[in-house]
Phi, psi and omega in degrees: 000113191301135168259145214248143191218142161340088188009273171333285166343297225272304179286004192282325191264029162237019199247189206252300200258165184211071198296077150274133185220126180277126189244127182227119191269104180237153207256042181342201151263338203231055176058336188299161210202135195239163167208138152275176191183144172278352236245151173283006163249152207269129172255116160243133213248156150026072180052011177213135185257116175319097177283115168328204148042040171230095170317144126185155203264153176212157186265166191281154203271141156257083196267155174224148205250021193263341192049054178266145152318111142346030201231167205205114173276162181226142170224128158256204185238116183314149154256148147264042175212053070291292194237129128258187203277342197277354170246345180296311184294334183268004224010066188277325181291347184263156216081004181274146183303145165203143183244140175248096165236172157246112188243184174263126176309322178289335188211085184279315193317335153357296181135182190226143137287167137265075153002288166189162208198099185200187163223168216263130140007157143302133183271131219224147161220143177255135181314342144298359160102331189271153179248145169227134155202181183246174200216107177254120189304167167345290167322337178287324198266041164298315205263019183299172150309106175242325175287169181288132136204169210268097189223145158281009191252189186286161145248024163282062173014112173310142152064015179244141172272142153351080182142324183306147163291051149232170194296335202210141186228120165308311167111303181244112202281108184290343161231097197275142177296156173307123174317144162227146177295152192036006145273141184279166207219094192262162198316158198052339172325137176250189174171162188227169199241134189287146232014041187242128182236347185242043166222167182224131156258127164274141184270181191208345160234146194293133175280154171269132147353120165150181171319152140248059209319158174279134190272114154318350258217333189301303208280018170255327227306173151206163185294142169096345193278160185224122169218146190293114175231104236019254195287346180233145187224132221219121173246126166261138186230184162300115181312155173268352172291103184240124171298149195190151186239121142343088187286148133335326194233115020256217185286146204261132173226182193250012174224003194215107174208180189257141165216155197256078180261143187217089169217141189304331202256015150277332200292282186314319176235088182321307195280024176330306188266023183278142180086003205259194177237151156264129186229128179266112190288330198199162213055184186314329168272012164315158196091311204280178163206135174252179187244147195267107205288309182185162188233122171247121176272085188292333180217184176278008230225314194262109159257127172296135167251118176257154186244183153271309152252158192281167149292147168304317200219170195318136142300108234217123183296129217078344154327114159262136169237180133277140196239141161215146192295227204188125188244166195222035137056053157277154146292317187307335173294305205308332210260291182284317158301323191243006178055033218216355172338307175311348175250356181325125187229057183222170169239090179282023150270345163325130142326175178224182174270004148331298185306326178322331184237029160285058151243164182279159200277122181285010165317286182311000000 
C-alpha cells in the first residue's frame, strides 16, 4: 500500500533545505504518557508539546517487506524530572506503546509521517545513567506463539479467571465474589459472605437447582467449621488473599521486610508463599508487585518477606499490603492446595525426554 503524506508536507520534502524533526510519542501501560523531539526546540504537534533537550540514540529504522520483525533499538539518557530510574526499575515503561513520526519543524500543523508504530522491550538501566531497550515493530507480534503446548506443569496464571487477558484459566479466584441467593452452586466454588472478611467458603456438595436460604450459622464460623445451608454445605477456610502492615522491626528494607501477617496455611506449610506475590496497597509502592522468594512467620504476631526483587522506592513501616500464595503448577499443588484439579491446565502424564531412548536393545 503506497504511503500517502500531506500535500505541505510532500512539498517541503521536495525542496533543497529541509527543517526536519523526529517526534516520539510514548504510551505507558497505565496510560501516562510522554513526548519528545530530536529537535532543539520544544514542537507542539496535534495539541501536545514535544518536549526538546531528551538525549537519545536510536539505530536506523528499517522497513522489510518480508514480515520478519521490524525492530530497532534504543538507547537513552534518564531525565529526572521525566524518566525516572524508579519506573525504569519498576518497570513501567516495558511494554509501552511508541508512535515515531516526522514532522517539519517550521511547520508542524503541515501534517506527520509515521515512521514507525511498535512497543518497546524490557527496558534495562546502566551505571550511566542510560537505559537500552527494543522498539518492536508491528510484525512482531507474527512471530508470538499461538498453539497449545504440551507441558506436565500447569501454564495458567493463580487466579486468573473467565474474562482475564490470559492465555490459560485457573479457575480459583484469590479473591471470590459475594454469595447470592438462589444460586446454584457446584462442588468446589467459593464465595464470601459480606462483612465477614476473614474467611472465604467453599461448597463441598453440588446443590440441586434451587432456593438456597442464608444460614445465620455464616456469622459464627471458624475455619474448618461445615454449615448446612438448605440444599448446600460450605467449609470454611482462610481467605487466599491476606492483607498485612508493613511492621518497624526489623529495619524495613526493599526486598526484606517484616509484616504482622498471621495465617493458619503458613502454619501447616511454612512454604505456602513461596513464589506468590506481594501487591503494595498504600505508600510509595502503592501499585507495584513483586514475586515472593519466601515468606517466615518468626513469631505468632510477625513475618519476614524475602522478594526476588527490590521494590522500586523505599518500604516504609505502615505501608499496606497483599499477600497471595504461591503455586508451583503440579497437580499435586493444584489438587491438594487449591482443590482445583478439574482445572488443571497442564498434562502431567505427558512423556519426558527420556522416553524417546526407552525402547528395547536389539543387542538382547
Amino acid at each position: 500500500m503506497p504511503l500517502t503524506l500531506p500535500p505541505s508536507l510532500v512539498a517541503h520534502l521536495q525542496d533543497d533545505s529541509l527543517t526536519l524533526a523526529t517526534l516520539w510519542q510514548i504510551i505507558r501501560v497505565d496510560g501516562l504518557e510522554y513526548f519528545y523531539t530530536d529537535h532543539d526546540m520544544d514542537i507542539t504537534f496535534d495539541g501536545q508539546i514535544y518536549k526538546a533537550g531528551v538525549g537519545y540514540d536510536r539505530s536506523a529504522i528499517e522497513d522489510k517487506g518480508d514480515l520478519s520483525p521490524d525492530n530497532l533499538d534504543i538507547q537513552g539518557i534518564l531525565s529526572s524530572t521525566e524518566i525516572s530510574r524508579e519506573d525504569i526499575r519498576a518497570g513501567m515503561f516495558d511494554g509501552a506503546e511508541v508512535w515515531i513520526r516526522i514532522v517539519n519543524w517550521n511547520n508542524p500543523d503541515g501534517g506527520a509521517v509515521i515512521r514507525r508504530r511498535g512497543w518497546l522491550g524490557e527496558v534495562k538501566q546502566n551505571n550511566l545513567g542510560q537505559f537500552d531497550t527494543e522498539l518492536r515493530g508491528l510484525s512482531e507480534a507474527l512471530s508470538e506463539r499461538l498453539s497449545r503446548v504440551y507441558t506436565p506443569g500447569c501454564v495458567a496464571d493463580l487466579g486468573s479467571m473467565p474474562g482475564d487477558r490470559a492465555t490459560a484459566i485457573c479457575g480459583r479466584s484469590m479473591t471470590p465474589g459475594i454469595r447470592v441467593e438462589a444460586q446454584y452452586y457446584e462442588a468446589g466454588q467459593e464465595m464470601t459472605i459480606p462483612g465477614i472478611n476473614d474467611l472465604v467458603f467453599r461448597a463441598s456438595l453440588n446443590a440441586p437447582t434451587g432456593t438456597n436460604p442464608y444460614d445465620d450459622d455464616f456469622d459464627y464460623a471458624n475455619i474448618g467449621d461445615v454449615i448446612e445451608d438448605g440444599d448446600q454445605r460450605w467449609v470454611a477456610y482462610e481467605p487466599w488473599r491476606l492483607e498485612a502492615t508493613v511492621q518497624l522491626f526489623p529495619t524495613p528494607d526493599r526486598r526484606v521486610f517484616a509484616i504482622d501477617l498471621v495465617s493458619t496455611r503458613l502454619d501447616a506449610d511454612p512454604r505456602h508463599f513461596d513464589g506468590g506475590l506481594i501487591t503494595f496497597l498504600t505508600g510509595d509502592n502503592a501499585g507495584y508487585s513483586r514475586e515472593l522468594k519466601y515468606v517466615d512467620q518468626d513469631s505468632v504476631l510477625v513475618s519476614e518477606c524475602f522478594l526476588y526483587l527490590r521494590m522500586p522506592f523505599d518500604v516504609n513501616p505502615g505501608d499496606r499490603v497483599a499477600v497471595y500464595p504461591g503455586c508451583n503448577k503440579t497437580i499435586t499443588a493444584c489438587h491438594t492446595k487449591f482443590d482445583n484439579s478439574i482445572n488443571f491446565k497442564g498434562f502431567p502424564h505427558v512423556p519426558g525426554d527420556s522416553y524417546l531412548s526407552n525402547y528395547p536393545d536389539a543387542k538382547r
